[in-house]
Short mmCIF file of the C-alpha atoms (twelve columns), coordinates in Angstrom:
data_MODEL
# 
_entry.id   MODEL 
# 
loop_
_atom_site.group_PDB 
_atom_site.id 
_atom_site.type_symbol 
_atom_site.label_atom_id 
_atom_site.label_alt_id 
_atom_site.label_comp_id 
_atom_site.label_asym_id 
_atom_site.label_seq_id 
_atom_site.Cartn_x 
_atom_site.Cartn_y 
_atom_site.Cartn_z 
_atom_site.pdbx_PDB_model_num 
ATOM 1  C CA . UNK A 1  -11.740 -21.336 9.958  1 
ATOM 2  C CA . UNK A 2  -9.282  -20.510 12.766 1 
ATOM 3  C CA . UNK A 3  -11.057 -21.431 15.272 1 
ATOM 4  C CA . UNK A 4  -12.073 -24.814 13.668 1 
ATOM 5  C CA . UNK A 5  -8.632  -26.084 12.947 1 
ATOM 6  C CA . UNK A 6  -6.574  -27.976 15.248 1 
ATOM 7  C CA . UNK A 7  -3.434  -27.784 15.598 1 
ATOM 8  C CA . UNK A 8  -3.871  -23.703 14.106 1 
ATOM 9  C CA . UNK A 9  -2.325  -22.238 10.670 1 
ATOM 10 C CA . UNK A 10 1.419   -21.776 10.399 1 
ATOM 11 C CA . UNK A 11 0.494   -18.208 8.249  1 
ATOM 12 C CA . UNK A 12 -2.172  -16.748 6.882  1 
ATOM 13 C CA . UNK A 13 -2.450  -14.498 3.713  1 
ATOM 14 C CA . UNK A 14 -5.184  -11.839 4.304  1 
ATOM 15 C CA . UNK A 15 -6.739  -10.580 1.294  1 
ATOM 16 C CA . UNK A 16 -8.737  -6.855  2.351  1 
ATOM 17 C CA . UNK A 17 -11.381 -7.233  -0.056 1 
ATOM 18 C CA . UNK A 18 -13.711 -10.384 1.126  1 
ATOM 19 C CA . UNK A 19 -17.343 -10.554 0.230  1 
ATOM 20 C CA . UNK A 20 -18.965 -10.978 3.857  1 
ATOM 21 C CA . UNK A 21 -16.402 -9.391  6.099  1 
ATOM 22 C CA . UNK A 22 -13.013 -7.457  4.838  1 
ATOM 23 C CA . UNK A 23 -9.388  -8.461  5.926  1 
ATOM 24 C CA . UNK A 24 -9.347  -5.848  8.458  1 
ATOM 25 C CA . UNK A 25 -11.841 -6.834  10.515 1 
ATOM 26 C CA . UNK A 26 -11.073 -10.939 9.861  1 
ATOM 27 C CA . UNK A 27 -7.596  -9.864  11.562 1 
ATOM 28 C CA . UNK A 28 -9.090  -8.002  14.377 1 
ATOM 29 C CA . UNK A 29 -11.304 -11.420 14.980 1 
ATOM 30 C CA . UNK A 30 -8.068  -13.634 14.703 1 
ATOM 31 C CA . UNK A 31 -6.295  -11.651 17.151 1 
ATOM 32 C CA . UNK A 32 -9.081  -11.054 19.933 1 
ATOM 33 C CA . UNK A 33 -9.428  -15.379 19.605 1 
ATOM 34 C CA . UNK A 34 -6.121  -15.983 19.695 1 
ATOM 35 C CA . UNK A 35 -5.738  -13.390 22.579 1 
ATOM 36 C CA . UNK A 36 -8.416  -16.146 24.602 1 
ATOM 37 C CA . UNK A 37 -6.712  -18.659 23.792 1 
ATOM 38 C CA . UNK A 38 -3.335  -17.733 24.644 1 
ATOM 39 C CA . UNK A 39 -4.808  -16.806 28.312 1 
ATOM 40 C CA . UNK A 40 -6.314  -19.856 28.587 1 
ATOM 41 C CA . UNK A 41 -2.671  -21.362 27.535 1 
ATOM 42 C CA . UNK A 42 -4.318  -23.217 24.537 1 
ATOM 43 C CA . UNK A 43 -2.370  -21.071 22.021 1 
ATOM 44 C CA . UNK A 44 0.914   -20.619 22.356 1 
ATOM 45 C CA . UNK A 45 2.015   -17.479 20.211 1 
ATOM 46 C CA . UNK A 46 -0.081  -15.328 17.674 1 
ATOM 47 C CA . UNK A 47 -0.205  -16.639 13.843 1 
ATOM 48 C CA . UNK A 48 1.938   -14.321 11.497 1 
ATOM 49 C CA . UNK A 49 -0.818  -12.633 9.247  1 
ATOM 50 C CA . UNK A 50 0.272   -10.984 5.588  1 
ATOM 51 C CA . UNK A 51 -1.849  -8.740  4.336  1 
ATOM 52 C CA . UNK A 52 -1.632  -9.796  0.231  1 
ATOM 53 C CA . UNK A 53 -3.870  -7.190  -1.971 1 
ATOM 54 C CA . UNK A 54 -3.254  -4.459  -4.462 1 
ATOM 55 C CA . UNK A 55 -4.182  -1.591  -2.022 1 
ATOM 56 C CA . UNK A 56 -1.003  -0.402  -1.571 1 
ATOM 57 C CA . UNK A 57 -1.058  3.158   -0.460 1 
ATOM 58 C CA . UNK A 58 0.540   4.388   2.741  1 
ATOM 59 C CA . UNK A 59 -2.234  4.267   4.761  1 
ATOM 60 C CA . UNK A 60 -3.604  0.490   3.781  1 
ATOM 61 C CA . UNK A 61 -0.305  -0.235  5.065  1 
ATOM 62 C CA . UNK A 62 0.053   1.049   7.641  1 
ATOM 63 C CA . UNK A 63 -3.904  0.098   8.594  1 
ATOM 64 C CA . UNK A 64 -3.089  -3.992  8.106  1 
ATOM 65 C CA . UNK A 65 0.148   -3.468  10.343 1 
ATOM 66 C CA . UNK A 66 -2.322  -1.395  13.337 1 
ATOM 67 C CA . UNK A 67 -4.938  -4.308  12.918 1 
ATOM 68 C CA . UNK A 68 -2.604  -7.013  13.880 1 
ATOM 69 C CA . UNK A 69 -0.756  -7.924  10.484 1 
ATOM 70 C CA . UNK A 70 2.665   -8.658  10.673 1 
ATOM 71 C CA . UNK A 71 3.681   -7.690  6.616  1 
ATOM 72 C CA . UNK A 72 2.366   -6.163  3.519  1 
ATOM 73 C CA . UNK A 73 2.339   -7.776  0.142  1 
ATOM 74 C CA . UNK A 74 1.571   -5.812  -2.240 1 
ATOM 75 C CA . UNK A 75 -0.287  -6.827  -5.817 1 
ATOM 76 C CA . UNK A 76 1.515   -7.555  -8.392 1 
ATOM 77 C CA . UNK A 77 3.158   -9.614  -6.067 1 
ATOM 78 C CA . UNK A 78 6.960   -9.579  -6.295 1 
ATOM 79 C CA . UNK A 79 8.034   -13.630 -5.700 1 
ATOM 80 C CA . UNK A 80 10.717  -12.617 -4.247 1 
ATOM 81 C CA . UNK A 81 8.977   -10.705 -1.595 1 
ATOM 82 C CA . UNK A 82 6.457   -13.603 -0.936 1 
ATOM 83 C CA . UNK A 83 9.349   -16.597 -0.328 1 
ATOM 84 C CA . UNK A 84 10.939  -13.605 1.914  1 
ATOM 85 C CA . UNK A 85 8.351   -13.490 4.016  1 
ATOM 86 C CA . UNK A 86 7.815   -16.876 4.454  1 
ATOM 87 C CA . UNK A 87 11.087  -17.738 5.072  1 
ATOM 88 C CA . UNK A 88 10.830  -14.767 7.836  1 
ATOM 89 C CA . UNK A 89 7.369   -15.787 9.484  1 
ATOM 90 C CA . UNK A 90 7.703   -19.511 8.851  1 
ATOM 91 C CA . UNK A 91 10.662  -19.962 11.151 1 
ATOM 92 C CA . UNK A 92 9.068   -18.318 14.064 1 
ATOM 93 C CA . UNK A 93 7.007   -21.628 13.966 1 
ATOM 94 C CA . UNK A 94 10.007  -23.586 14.543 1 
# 
């Protein structure tokens, strides 16, 4: 879907746990085609990417924010947390 929609996302929640391919390796797509398309000066800057699941250990952390993620929101989501980061992310596409 990123690289069908024109102008791109403003932020995308990642959920880790898809049917045909897991967040992880959706991320790792995102960023290698938005890597293109920044070369090709298409893209301007990366879209923020929040991981939002209930794996919530250390390492699934840490693992979204190696991938390419830029937070961690973990289920049950705290609202507070959510409207934090996108107030944070969301004005980086001002």
């Amino acid at each position: 879907m990123v690289q069908k929609t024109t102008p791109p996302y403003d932020l995308i929640f990642m959920d880790l746990q898809m049917p045909e391919m897991d967040g992880f390796e959706a991320t790792v797509n995102i960023r290698k085609y938005e890597n293109e398309m920044i070369i090709q000066g298409k893209l301007k800057k990366h879209i923020p990417i929040i991981a939002l699941t209930a794996n919530v250990f250390k390492e699934d952390i840490k693992k979204c924010l190696e991938t390419g993620m830029v937070a961690h929101i973990g289920k049950p989501m705290d609202f507070s947390e959510v409207v934090g980061c996108l107030n944070k992310y969301l004005k980086l596409q001002e």
